[in-house]
Structures are given as structure tokens and as C-alpha cells.
C-alpha positions as CSV (number, residue, x, y, z in Angstrom):
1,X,-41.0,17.9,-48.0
2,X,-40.9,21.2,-45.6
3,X,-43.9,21.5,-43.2
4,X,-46.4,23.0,-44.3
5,X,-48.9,23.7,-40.9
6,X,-49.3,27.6,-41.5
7,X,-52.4,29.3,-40.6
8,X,-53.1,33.1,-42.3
9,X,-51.0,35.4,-39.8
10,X,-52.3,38.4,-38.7
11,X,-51.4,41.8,-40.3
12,X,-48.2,43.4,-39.5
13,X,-47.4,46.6,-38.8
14,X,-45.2,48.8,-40.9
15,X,-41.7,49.9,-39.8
16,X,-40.4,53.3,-39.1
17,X,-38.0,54.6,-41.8
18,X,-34.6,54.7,-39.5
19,X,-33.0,58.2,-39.1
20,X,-29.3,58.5,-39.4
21,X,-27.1,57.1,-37.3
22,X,-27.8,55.7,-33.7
23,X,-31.4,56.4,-32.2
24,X,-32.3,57.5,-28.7
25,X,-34.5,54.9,-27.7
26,X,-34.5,51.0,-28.3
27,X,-37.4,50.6,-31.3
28,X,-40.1,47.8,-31.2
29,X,-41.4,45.1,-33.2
30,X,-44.7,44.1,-33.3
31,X,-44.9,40.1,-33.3
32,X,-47.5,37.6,-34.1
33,X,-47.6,33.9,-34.0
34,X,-49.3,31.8,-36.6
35,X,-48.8,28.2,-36.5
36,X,-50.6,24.7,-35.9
37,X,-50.0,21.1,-34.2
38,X,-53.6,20.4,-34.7
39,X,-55.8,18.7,-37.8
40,X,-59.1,19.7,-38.6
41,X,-60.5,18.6,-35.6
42,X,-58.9,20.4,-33.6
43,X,-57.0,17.8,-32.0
44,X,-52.9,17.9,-31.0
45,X,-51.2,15.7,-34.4
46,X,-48.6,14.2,-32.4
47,X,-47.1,13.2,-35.8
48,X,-46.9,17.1,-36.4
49,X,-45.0,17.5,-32.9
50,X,-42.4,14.9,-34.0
51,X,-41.5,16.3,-37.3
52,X,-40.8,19.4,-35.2
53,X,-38.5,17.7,-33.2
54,X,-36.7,16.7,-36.2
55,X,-36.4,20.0,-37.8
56,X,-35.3,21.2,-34.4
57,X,-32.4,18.4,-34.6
58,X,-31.8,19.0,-38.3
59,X,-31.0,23.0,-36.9
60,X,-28.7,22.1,-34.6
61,X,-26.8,19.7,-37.2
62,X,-26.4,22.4,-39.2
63,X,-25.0,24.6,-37.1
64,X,-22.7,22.5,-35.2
65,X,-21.3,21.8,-38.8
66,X,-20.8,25.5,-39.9
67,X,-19.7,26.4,-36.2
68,X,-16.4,23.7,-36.8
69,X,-16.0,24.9,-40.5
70,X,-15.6,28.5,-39.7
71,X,-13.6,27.9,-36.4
72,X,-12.1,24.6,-36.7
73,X,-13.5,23.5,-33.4
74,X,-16.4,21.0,-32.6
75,X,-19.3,22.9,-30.9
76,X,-20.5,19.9,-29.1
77,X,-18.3,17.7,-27.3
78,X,-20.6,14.7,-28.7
79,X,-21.9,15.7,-32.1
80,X,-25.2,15.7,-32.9
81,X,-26.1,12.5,-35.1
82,X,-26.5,13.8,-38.5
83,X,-28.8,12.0,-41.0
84,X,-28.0,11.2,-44.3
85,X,-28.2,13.3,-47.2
86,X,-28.3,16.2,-44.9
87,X,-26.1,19.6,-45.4
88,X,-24.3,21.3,-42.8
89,X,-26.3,24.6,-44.4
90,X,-29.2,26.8,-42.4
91,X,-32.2,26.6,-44.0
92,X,-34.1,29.0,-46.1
93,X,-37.0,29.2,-43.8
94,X,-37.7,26.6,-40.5
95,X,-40.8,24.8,-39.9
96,X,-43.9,26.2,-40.1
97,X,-43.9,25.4,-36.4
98,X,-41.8,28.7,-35.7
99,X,-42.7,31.4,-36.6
100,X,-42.8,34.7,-34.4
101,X,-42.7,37.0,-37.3
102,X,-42.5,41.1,-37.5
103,X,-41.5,43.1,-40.3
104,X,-38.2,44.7,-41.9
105,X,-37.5,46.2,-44.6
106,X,-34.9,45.8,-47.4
107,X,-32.8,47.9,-50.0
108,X,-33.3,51.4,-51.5
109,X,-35.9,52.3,-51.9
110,X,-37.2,50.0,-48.8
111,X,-39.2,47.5,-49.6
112,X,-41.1,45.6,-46.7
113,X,-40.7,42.1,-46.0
114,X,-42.3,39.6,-43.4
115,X,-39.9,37.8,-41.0
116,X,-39.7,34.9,-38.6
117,X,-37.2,36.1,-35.7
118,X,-34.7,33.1,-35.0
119,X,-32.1,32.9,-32.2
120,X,-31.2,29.5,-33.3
121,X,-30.0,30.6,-36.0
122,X,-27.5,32.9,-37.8
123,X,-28.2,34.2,-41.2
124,X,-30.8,36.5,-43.3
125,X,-32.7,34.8,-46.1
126,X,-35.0,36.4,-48.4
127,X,-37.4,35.2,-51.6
128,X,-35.7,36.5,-54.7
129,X,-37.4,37.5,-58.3
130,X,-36.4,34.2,-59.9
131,X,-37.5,31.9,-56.8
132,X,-40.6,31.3,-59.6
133,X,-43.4,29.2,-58.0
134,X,-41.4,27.9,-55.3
135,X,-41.8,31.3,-53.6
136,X,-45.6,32.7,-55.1
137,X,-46.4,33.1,-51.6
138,X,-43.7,35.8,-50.7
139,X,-42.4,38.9,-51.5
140,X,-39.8,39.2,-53.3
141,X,-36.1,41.2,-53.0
142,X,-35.3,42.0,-56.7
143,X,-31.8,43.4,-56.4
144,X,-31.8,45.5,-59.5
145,X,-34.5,47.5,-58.4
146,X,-32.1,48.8,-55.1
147,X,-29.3,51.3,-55.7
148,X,-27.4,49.7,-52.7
149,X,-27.3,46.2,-53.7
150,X,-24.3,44.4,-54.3
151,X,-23.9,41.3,-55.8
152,X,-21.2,39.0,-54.3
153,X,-20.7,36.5,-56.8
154,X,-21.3,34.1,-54.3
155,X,-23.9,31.1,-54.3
156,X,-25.2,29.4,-51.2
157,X,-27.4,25.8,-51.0
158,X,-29.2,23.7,-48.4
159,X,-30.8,20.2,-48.8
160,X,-32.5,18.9,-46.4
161,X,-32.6,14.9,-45.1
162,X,-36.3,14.6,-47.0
163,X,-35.7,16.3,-50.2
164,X,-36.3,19.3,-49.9
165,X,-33.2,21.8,-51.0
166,X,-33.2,26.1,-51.7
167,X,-30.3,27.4,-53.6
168,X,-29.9,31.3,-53.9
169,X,-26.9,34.0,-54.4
170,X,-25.6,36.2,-52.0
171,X,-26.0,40.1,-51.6
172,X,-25.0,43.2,-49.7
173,X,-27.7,45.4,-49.4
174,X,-29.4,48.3,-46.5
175,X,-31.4,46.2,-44.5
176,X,-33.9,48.1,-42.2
177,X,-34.9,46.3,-38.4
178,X,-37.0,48.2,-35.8
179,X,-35.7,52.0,-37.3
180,X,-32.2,51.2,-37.3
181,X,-30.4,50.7,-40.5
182,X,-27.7,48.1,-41.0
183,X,-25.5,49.0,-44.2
184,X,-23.7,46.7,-46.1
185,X,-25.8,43.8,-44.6
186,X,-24.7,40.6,-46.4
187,X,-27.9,38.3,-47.1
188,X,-28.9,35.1,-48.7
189,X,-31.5,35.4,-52.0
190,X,-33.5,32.2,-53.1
191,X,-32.8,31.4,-56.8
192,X,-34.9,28.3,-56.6
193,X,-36.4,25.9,-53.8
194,X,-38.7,23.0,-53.5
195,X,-42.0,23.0,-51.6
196,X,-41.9,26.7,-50.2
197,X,-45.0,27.9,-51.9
198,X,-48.0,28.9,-49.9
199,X,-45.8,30.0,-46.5
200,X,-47.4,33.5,-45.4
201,X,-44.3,34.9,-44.3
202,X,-41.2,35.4,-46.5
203,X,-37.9,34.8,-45.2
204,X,-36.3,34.3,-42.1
205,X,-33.6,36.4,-39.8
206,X,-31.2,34.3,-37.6
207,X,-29.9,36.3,-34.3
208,X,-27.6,33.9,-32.9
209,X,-23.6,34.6,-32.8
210,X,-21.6,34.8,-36.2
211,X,-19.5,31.9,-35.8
212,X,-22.7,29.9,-37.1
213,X,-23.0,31.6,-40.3
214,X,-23.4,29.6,-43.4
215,X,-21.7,32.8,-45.4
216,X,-20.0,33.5,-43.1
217,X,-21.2,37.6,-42.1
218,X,-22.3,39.1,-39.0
219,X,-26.3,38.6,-38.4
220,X,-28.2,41.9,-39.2
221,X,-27.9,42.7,-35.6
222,X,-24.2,42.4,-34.9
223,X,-24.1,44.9,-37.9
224,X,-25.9,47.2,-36.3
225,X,-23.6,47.1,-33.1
226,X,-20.7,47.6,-35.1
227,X,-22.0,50.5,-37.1
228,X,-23.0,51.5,-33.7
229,X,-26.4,52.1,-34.9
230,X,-28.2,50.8,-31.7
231,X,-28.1,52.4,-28.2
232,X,-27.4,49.5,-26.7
233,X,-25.9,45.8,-28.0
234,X,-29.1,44.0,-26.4
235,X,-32.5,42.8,-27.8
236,X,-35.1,41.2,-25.5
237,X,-38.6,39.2,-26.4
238,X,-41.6,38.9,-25.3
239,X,-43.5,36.1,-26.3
240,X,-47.6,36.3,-25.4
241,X,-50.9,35.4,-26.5
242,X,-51.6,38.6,-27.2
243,X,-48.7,41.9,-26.8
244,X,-45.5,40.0,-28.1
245,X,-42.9,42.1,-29.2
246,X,-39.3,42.2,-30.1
247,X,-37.2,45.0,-28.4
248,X,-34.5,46.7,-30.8
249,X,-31.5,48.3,-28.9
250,X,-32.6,48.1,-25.5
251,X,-35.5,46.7,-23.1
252,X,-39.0,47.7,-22.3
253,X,-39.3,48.3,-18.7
254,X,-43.3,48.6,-19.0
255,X,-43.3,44.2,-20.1
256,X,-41.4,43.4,-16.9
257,X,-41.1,43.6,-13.3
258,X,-38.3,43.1,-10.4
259,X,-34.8,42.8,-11.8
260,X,-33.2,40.5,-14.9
261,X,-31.4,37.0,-13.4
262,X,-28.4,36.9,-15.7
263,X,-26.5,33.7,-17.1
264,X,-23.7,34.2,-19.3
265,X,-23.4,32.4,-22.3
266,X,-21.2,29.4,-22.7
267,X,-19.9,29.3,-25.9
268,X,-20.9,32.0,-28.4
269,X,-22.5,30.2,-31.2
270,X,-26.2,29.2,-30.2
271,X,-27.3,31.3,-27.2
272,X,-26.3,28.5,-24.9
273,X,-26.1,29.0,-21.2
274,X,-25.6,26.5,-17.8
275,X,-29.3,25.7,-16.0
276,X,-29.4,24.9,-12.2
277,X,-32.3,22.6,-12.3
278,X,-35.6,21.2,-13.2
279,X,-38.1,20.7,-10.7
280,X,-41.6,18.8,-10.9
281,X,-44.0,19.4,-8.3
282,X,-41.5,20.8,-6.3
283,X,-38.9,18.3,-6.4
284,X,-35.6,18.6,-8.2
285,X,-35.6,16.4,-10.9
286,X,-33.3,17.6,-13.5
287,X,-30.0,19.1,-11.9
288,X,-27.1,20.5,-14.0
289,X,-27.9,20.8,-17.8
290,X,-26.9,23.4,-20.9
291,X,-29.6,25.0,-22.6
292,X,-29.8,26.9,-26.3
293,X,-32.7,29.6,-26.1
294,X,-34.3,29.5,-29.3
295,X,-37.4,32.0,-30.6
296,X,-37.0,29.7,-33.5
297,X,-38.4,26.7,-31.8
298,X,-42.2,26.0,-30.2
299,X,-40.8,23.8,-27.8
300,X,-38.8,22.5,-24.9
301,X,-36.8,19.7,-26.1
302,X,-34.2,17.6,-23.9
303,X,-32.3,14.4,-23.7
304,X,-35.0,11.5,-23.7
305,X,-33.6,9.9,-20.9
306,X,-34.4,12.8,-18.8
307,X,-37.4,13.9,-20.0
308,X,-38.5,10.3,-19.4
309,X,-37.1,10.7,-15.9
310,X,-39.0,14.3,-15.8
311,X,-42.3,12.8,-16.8
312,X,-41.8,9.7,-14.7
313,X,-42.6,12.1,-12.0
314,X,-46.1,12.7,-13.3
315,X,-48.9,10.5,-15.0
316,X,-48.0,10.3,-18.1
317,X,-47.6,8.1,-21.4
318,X,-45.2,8.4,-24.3
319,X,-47.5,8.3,-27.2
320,X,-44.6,8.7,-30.1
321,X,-40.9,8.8,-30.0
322,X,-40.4,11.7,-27.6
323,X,-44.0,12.9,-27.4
324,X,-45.8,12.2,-24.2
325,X,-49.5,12.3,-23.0
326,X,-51.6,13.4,-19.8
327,X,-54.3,14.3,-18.1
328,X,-55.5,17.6,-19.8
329,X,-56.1,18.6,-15.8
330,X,-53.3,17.1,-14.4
331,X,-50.5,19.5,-15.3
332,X,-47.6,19.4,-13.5
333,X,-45.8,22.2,-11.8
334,X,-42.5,22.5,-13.3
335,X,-40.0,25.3,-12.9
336,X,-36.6,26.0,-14.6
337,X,-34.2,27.1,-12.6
338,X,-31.6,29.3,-14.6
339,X,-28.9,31.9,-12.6
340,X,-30.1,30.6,-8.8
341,X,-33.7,31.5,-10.0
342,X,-36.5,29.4,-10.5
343,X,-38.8,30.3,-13.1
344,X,-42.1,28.3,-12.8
345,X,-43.9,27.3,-16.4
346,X,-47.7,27.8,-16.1
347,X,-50.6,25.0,-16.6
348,X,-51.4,26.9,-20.0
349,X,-48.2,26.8,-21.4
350,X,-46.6,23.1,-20.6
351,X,-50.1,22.0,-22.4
352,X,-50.2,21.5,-25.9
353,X,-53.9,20.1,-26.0
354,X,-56.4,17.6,-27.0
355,X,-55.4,14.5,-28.3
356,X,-58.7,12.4,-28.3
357,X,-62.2,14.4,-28.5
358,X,-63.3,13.8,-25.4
359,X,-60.6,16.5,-24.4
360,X,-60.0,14.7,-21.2
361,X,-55.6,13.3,-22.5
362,X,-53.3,16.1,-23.7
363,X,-49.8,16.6,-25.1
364,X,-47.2,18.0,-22.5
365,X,-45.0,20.7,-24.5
366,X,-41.4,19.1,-23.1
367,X,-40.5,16.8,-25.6
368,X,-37.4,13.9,-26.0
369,X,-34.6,13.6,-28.6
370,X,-31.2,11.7,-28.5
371,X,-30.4,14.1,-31.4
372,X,-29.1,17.5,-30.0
373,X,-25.7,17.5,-29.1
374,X,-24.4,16.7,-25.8
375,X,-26.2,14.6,-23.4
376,X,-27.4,16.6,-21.3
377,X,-28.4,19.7,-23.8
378,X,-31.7,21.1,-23.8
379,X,-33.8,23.7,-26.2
380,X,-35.5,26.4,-24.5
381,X,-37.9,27.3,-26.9
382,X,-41.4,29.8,-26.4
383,X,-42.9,27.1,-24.3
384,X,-40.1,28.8,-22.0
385,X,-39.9,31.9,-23.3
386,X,-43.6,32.3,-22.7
387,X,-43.3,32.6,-18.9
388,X,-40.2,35.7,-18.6
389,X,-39.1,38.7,-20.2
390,X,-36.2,37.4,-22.2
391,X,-33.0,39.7,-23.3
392,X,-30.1,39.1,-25.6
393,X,-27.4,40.7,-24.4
394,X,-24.8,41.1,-27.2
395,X,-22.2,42.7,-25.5
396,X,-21.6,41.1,-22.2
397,X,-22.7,37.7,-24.0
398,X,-25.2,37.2,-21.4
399,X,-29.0,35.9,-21.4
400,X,-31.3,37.4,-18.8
401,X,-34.5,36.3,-17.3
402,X,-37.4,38.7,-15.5
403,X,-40.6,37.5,-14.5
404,X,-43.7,39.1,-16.6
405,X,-45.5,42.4,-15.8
């Protein structure tokens, strides 16, 4: 069954109704973060972590399989290990473990619909009118009450290694993101699905590169730079406690300070790019790896070898598959080093929390799987993206890196 660890989510605020053609300025999204590793205690559920990691795995199965079906090419030169019973379809929604969520809007008239921003992933997926109790948590995209929607006579499915499965049509319809309206915008609808009730937000938008697409179409925001709707063919993050937004079109100068440390992107399917280093209390640990940076994931995740090797350096226990334990004040300093530059991780981030009441043994947030690609593949997820100012760069297929302001 799909997690279920949602908390209630903040509210969300509204969109601007886009103007006609491209806008002056990059547009903002407001983001909030609503999830849980904890039980009712209070206490990190290691369990919780791991079935993260899975869904993490089960992502990059997915994609690796509709990267070689649309180009005919493997995207890893050792595949992931695919479990059985498993599609090589995105899901409908991922983990209740990722969610940085904003709003768009969809068809005409708009409607308003809350979404969990994914750069590990391609595609648009939305709740549809006949999802039926599946989906009584969400709003729902009803295509015949939209005078732009087209129906494409298309179907799409995903099942999932525990079960779990969403089936759905495909669409064309206006999509509205940040102001700026993408026309045309091919999307997935949910027909039917198992275990999706309850979720607080209702669908999700993949921002990686096309050649991942399950449909295959252009994510909503490659549509926008070929309609040239956007001033600029970049989008940027930043991921807080408190202030997180997603930039539309451009960066905000006012979230960052110095100058971006650019890496270009390795192979445009994931947003995967070639890291210098890892260093633990200022040694180099980790030297030459690839890295995917994914919104979609709460996590750092690498080959266990080396994050065994990476927490061998510290005091620390492996308390399941992956999953490792220490001193809740004995963090370690570790820095990523990415385009020449390190980038330092703080205390606050790299610790997950609790694991026994007397608060004294935490989870570290950098966790180990044999599952996600090549060997010496990492996920930078928002335990990363936490620490910089993060930007897409569409057009020059590039990922840059500025400390915070």
C-alpha cells in the first residue's frame, strides 16, 4: 500500500491569472512542507525512513525504464535492480515523504489544484471526476467542465511492487504555473487508484527532462519554454523551514548571495550532474560520484558501501538496512563538493531526530541503497537542497549552487 505519513499542510496561496504571452519578471510559488518519519511519540520510525528509500528506488526504476523505451538507450550503465511486479510507469503521486507542494491551476475556466513539485520526475498527474473514493481527498479535474480540454484517446497505468496501481486517460488542456500559461499541456487524469484517499494534496508535477516521460510530452515547464512564455528557461528552489519558494522564469536575487557554482548536467533525463567530493570532518571521504537532484525526495541516498565508508568516519550504527544512528550531539561536519565548491550541510539538517525517548541517539539523513543505478550514484534530495539556493537551468542544461542569504 502507498505511504500514508501526511500531516494537514498549511494553506496555499492562490495563483495569479497569467497575462498573455511572456511576463516581465520570473513569478513565485509559495511552498510548504508537510510530511512525517515520526509515530505518535515523536520518535524517528526508522521503518518509515526505509520505505522511503524504496519508493526512492522504485522512482528511479521507473524512469530508467521509460528513459530506454523512448530513446532506445540504457540510462544507467548498470540498471537499477527492478523488483517484481513493478512497472516501468511514474507514479500517480510519490510518498507521502515528498511533498514540497504550491499551487496551479488547470483548464478554462481555471480551476485550482494543490501540487507536489518533483524534479525526479517527468509528468503531470491530476485526480479526475471518476477517481471515486480513491481520490475523496483531492480536487478533481473534470474535463467537460473546461472548453480547452482535449481528450486523447489515450490510457496510462502504474502498479506498484506492493499492490498498489492508478490507471487514468490522458488530456490536453491550459495548465496555469506561477502566472504563466502553458497551452496544449498534455497530462495524466486518474480514472481509478488504490489507497490514495486521505493525501492533502492532489496530484503531482514532474520537472525533470522529457526523455522520462511515461506519455511521452514535454513537462509543463518545457511547454512553457517552447511557447516562450517564460523570460528565462530556468527555475530555482528554495527549500526552508520557513520562506521556501519555487522561482518561475528566472531567480530571486533577494534568497541568495555571492555568485551560482554551475555543473552541467550529464545526461538529460534526471537532473544528474558529476560531484567532486564528500568530506566528513574535513576529510575527503567520498571522491568522484554522479548525483540526481531531486525536490521529490527528503533525503540523501548513496551506494551503501560508501555511505558505510562515509559513516565509518563518525560514531555511528546501522539500525536498518541503510538507516544509521548517532549521537543526537555528535553530528558530523560534512560538505558536498559540487563544480570545485564545497557546500557544507548544517547539524540541523543531516539530523533526522529522536530515535529512543531519552533523545540522546538520532537518525543521520544520508541513507544506503544498492538499488539506484550505477555504483557510484547518489540522490541529492532537500536534506541537500536545504543548505543552497538551487536553479534549473533548462537551457544550458546546467544545475547551479549559491550559498543562502
Amino acid at each position: 500500500m502507498l505511504s500514508l505519513f501526511i500531516s494537514s499542510i498549511a494553506a496555499l496561496h492562490a495563483l495569479a491569472v497569467a497575462l498573455p504571452g511572456p511576463q516581465p519578471h520570473p513569478l513565485s510559488i509559495a511552498l510548504t512542507k508537510s510530511f512525517t518519519l515520526r509515530n505518535a511519540d515523536g520518535l524517528v520510525d526508522p521503518a518509515s525512513i526505509r520505505a522511503h528509500i524504496t519508493s526512492t528506488e522504485a522512482k528511479l526504476q521507473r524512469g530508467a525504464a521509460a528513459f530506454e523505451r523512448n530513446t532506445g538507450k540504457a540510462l544507467f550503465s548498470t540498471p537499477p535492480t527492478k523488483r517484481a511486479g513493478e512497472s516501468g510507469s511514474a507514479p500517480l503521486v510519490d510518498d507521502s515523504n515528498k511533498i514540497w507542494i504550491g499551487a496551479i491551476e488547470a483548464g478554462t475556466p481555471p480551476k485550482a489544484f494543490t501540487i507536489d513539485f518533483d524534479t525526479g520526475s517527468p509528468d503531470l498527474f491530476l485526480p479526475g471526476e471518476s477517481c471515486g473514493n480513491a481520490c475523496s481527498g483531492q480536487e478533481r479535474y473534470n474535463p467537460s467542465s473546461s472548453s480547452s480540454a482535449q481528450a486523447l484517446g489515450k490510457t496510462f497505468q502504474v502498479a506498484y511492487g506492493d499492490g498498489s496501481a492508478a490507471e487514468g486517460d490522458l488530456y490536453k488542456d491550459t495548465v496555469t504555473f506561477a502566472g504563466f500559461k502553458a497551452t496544449g499541456q498534455t497530462f495524466g487524469v486518474a480514472t481509478n487508484a488504490t489507497d490514495f484517499s486521505q493525501e492533502k494534496y492532489d496530484g503531482l508535477m514532474g520537472m525533470s527532462f522529457p526523455s522520462l516521460s511515461n506519455f511521452p510530452a514535454n513537462p509543463v515547464f518545457n511547454t512553457l519554454v517552447a511557447q516562450g512564455a517564460v523570460p528565462e528557461s530556468v527555475f530555482a528552489f528554495k527549500l526552508a523551514s520557513s520562506g521556501s519558494e519555487l522561482r518561475v522564469g528566472g531567480v530571486n536575487s533577494a534568497l541568495y548571495k555571492g555568485s551560482f557554482t554551475y555543473t552541467p548536467v550529464t545526461k538529460q533525463a534526471y537532473w544528474q550532474i558529476d560531484g567532486d567530493g564528500i568530506g566528513v570532518n574535513g576529510k575527503n571521504v567520498i571522491k568522484k560520484f554522479s548525483a540526481i537532484v531531486d525536490s521529490g525526495s527528503s533525503l540523501i541516498l548513496g551506494n551503501s558501501a560508501q555511505v558505510k565508508q562515509l559513516y565509518a568516519a563518525t560514531d555511528a550504527t546501522e539500525v536498518q538496512k541503510g538507516v544509521y544512528a548517532l549521537p543526537c550531539d555528535a553530528m558530523p561536519h560534512v560538505s558536498i563538493t559540487l563544480g570545485g565548491k564545497a557546500f557544507p550541510l548544517s547539524a540541523e539538517t543531516l539530523n533526522r531526530g529522536p530515535i529512543e525517548s531519552s533523545g540522546k541517539t538520532c537518525i543521520g539523513a544520508i541513507h544506503g541503497s544498492d538499488s539506484i543505478g550505477d555504483k557510484y550514484q547518489w540522490i541529492l534530495g532537500d536534506v541537500f537542497m536545504r543548505n543552497v539556493y538551487t536553479v534549473f537551468d533548462v537551457g544550458n542544461s546546467r544545475v547551479g549552487f549559491a550559498e543562502l542569504a
